[in-house]
Structure formats: C-alpha cells, structure tokens
C-alpha positions, -999 to +999 in steps of 0.1 A: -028-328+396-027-311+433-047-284+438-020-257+443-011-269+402-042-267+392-046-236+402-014-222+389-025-242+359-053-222+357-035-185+355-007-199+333-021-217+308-043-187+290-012-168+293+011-190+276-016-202+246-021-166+242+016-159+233+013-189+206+027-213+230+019-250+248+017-252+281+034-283+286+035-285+321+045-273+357+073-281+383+062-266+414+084-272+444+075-256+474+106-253+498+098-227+521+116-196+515+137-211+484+104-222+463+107-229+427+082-226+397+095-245+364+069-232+335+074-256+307+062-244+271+064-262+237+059-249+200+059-270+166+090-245+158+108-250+187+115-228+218+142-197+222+157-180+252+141-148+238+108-166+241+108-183+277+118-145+287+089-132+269+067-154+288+087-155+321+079-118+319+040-117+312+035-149+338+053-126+368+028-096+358-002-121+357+013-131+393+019-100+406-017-092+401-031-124+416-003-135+440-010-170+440+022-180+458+029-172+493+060-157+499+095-159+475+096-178+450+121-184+417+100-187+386+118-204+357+106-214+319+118-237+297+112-257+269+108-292+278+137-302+260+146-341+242+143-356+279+113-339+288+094-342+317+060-363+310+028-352+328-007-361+314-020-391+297-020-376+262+018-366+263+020-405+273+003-413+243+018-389+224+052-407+233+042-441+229+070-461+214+103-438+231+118-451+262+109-435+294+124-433+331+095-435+355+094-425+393+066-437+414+053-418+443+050-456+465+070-484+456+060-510+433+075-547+439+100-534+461+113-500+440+103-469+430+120-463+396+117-477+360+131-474+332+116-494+295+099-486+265+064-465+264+036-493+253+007-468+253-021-458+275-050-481+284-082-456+303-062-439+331-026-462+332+004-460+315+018-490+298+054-498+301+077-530+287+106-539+306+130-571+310+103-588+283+073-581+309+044-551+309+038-530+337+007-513+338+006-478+364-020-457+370-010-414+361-019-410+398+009-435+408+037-414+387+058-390+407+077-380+378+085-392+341+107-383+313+114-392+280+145-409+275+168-400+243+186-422+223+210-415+203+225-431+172+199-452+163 
C-alpha cells in the first residue's frame, strides 16, 4: 500500500467501522485537478445508496477537518459489488476458489494481464491456475484485481 493510501487508510477506516461497516478498500487516483477517491465498504447485509451517502457524508467532514488531499478532488463510495476489486491478502484468501482478472504493475512473460481461477495464498503471493499451469505473484506485483462473476453455473 503507498503511503498517500495508507494514510487515507488511516482516517477512513475508524470512520467507516464505526458506522457498522467494512472498509474494503480504496481507489485513489490522483489526476491533478480532476482527482478521484473510490471508498469501498462491505456489510454481511449488503450495502444501500442510503448508506454509501451516509458515509460519503461523515468521510468529507472527517476530511474537511484534516484536509488530507491537496486540492479538488471527487470522493465516491460504493459497495464493492459481485466483480469487486481485490486488495489484500486475506480478501485473496477469502476468494480462493472464484475466478479473478489480474493486472500487474510490470509485465510477466511478456503481458501484464491474467485472467484464471484463485488457488489461494502462499506467505505474501497469490496463487493463480491458468491454461492447466500455476502462477505464483507476489501482492506487491498486483496493480489491480477483481473478482470475476460467473453466471449460470
């Protein structure tokens, strides 16, 4: 995790456990002027608009207190939703067994994204079977990752 998440880790996280909610994780895409903060939370009972509002609103007043980001910025929540976004090794575990699209953040035998089923976790790497072989990546080498769904099955 950078150190710009982290630390907007660090301010969101108490706020969105306190409303009953998981912090799932963060999108933060810093594009000068047109900068974009994607809060996603997770409950056992799902997530409503109602809710991401409700916590939309008590982040911005945690933020306009600390100011943690530099100049404009569009702050957005959501729930994760069936293709969510994967970010730390437990949510890897967690989904062990579902298929998963993978980016890298360098190329890996000449490409960057792959798509197969979640083996597991072994210490810090993701496992992933694809085209009958296992590919092994460390969390550090993920750019992004999502949960594939499949339907009708």
């Amino acid at each position: 995790m950078a150190i710009k998440d982290a630390a907007l880790h660090a301010l969101i996280e108490p706020v969105v456990s306190a409303m009953g909610f998981e912090l799932w994780g963060i999108d933060y895409l810093s594009q000068g002027k047109h900068s974009r903060l994607v809060i996603y939370i997770d409950h056992e009972d799902g997530v409503s608009v109602d809710d991401c509002a409700d916590v939309s609103r008590q982040v911005s007043a945690v933020f306009d207190v600390e100011d943690p980001i530099a100049g404009e910025y569009r702050l957005e929540v959501s729930s994760p939703g069936m293709d969510r976004p994967l970010f730390t090794l437990e949510q890897f575990e967690r989904y062990a067994g579902h298929v998963v699209a993978v980016k890298l953040r360098v190329p890996f035998d000449g490409r960057r994204k792959f798509q197969g089923l979640l083996a597991g976790i072994e210490g810090d790497e993701v496992l992933l079977q694809l085209d009958g072989e296992e590919y092994c990546f460390p969390i550090e080498s993920i750019d992004q990752a999502r949960v594939v769904p499949q339907f009708g099955q």
